[in-house]
C-alpha positions in Angstrom: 14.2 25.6 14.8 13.4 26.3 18.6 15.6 24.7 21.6 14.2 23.1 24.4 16.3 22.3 27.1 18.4 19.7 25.3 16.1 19.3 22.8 16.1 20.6 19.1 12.4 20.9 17.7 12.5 21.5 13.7 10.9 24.1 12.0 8.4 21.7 10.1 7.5 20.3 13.2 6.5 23.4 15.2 4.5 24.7 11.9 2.7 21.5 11.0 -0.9 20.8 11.5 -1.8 17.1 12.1 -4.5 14.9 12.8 -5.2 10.8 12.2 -7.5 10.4 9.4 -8.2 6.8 10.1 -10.7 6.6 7.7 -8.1 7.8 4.7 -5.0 6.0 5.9 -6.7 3.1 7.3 -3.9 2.9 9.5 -0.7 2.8 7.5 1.6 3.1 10.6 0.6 0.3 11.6 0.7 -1.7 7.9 3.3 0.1 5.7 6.9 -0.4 6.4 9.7 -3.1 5.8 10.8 -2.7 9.1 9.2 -3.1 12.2 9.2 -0.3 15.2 11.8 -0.4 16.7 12.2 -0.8 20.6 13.2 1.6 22.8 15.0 0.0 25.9 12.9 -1.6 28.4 10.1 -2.0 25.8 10.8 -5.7 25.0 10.4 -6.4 29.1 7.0 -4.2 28.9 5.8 -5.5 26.1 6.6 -9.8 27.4 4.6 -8.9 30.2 1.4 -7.6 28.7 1.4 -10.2 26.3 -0.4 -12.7 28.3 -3.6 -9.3 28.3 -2.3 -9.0 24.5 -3.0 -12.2 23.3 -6.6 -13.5 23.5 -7.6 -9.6 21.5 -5.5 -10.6 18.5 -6.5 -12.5 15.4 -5.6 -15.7 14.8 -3.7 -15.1 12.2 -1.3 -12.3 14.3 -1.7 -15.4 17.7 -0.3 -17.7 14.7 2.7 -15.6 13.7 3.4 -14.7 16.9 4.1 -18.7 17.9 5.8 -19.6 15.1 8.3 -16.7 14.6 8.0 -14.1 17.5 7.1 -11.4 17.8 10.4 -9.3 17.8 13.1 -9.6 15.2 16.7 -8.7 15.6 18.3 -5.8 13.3 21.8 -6.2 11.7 23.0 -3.7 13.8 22.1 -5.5 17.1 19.0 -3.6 17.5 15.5 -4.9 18.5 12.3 -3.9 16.3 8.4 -5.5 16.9 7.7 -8.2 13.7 6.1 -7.5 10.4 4.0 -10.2 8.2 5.0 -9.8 4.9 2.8 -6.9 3.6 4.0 -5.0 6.1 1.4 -5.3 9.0 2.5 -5.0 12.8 2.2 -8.5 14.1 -0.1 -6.0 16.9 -2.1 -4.6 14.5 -6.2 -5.3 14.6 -8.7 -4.5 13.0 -10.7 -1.3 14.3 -14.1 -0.5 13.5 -13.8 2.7 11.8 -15.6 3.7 8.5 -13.3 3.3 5.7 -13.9 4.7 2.3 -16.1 2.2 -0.1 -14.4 -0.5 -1.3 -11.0 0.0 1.3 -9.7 -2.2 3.2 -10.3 -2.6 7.2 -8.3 0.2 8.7 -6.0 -1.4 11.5 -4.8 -0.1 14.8 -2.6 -0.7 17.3 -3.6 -3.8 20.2 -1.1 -2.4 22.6 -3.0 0.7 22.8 -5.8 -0.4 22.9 -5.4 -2.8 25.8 -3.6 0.3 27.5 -6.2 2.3 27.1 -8.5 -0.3 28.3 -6.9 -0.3 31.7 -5.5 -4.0 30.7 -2.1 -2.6 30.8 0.3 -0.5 31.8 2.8 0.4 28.3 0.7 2.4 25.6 3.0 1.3 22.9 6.4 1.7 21.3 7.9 5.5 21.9 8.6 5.2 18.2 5.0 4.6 17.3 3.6 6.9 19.7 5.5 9.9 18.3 4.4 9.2 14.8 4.9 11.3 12.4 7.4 13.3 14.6 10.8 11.4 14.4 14.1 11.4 16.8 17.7 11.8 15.6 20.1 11.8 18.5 23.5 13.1 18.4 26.4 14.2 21.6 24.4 15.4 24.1 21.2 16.7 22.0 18.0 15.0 20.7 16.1 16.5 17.4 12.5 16.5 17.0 11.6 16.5 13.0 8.6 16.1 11.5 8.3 13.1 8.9 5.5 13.4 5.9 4.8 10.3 4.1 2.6 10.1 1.2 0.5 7.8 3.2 -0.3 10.3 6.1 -1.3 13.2 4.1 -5.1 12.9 4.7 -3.8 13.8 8.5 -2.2 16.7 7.6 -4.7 17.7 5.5 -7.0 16.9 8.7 -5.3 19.0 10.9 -5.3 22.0 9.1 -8.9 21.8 8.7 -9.1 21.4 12.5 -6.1 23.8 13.5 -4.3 21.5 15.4 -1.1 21.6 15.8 1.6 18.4 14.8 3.3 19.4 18.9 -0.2 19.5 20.2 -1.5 15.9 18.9 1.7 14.7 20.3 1.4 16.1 23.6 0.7 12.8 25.4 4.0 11.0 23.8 6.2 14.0 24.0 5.6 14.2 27.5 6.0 11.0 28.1 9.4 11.0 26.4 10.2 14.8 28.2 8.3 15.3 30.7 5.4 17.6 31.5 7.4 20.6 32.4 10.1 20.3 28.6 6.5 20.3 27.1 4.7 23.5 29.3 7.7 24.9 28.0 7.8 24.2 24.2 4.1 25.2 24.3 5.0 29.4 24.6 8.3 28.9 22.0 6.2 26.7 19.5 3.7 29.4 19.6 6.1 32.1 19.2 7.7 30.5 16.6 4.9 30.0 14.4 3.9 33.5 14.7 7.8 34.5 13.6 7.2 31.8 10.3 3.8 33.3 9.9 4.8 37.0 9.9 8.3 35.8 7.1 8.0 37.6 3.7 6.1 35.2 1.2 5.4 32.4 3.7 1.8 31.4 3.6 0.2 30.3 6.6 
């Protein structure tokens, strides 16, 4: 584990490679899940007012849900989180044209960043979303940075070792928009340091 600042970065996070695999997860972020993500403060404010931008890009279906129910739901512990269907699909998920494997279904994506990255709007998408598969736990004064594998994701890891990317440098543009460019200039030289400490450990492969 290496310490940032405040901030606690894991072991498994500085020594894991990662990289979507759209094609072999078709998404499952954005599909898999009996929760929704949940909001980080001021997101529910950002996210009302790109819905209007939001709205005509979604599928019926999602426009549909969205009227009926919402498109937030309320935790039991007072928290806010975005709404689900049923199976599991983010009420902003949309299909994305990416080529799946034969006989898969339509990997999905995320209509909040895409209209960001469109230049409709302004919020990318939830903090919780945009870290993923790196995860928060928060206690006094410190925030942890841990690295979460789900069977689901594997293709990315698998991805990113065959590409040598690194889980901290596929997360650089929500990590520093959660720290800050200068926290991240600065976990760059300790992740790197790190990793060559893990690599040089009796019977650790690399």
């Amino acid at each position: 584990m290496i310490k940032v600042g405040k901030v606690l970065v894991s072991e498994e996070a500085v020594a894991a490679r990662f990289a979507c695999d759209l094609g072999a997860c078709l998404g499952a972020c954005c599909r898999v899940g009996d929760l929704g993500a949940p909001l980080a403060a001021g997101e529910r404010e950002a996210i009302r007012e790109a819905l209007p931008r939001l709205l005509p890009g979604l599928p019926a279906e999602n426009r549909e849900r969205i009227g009926a129910s919402g498109w937030v739901d309320s935790r039991d512990d007072g928290k806010e989180q975005l709404a689900c269907f049923p199976d599991g699909r983010c009420v902003f998920s949309v299909p994305l044209p990416v080529a799946a494997r034969p006989g898969a279904e339509v990997p999905l994506g995320c209509a909040l960043e895409a209209a960001f990255r469109s230049g409709a709007t302004g919020f990318p998408k939830p903090i919780f979303c945009h870290l993923f598969p790196l995860k928060l736990a928060c206690f006094y004064d410190q925030t942890a940075v841990n690295a979460e594998r789900r069977p689901e994701c594997e293709a990315g890891f698998d991805a990113g070792c065959a590409a040598q990317t690194g889980l901290l440098e596929f997360s650089r543009d929500a990590l520093v928009r959660l720290f800050g460019q200068k926290w991240y200039d600065a976990l760059l030289p300790a992740a790197r340091a790190e990793r060559e400490r893990l690599a040089a450990s009796p019977g650790r492969s690399t």
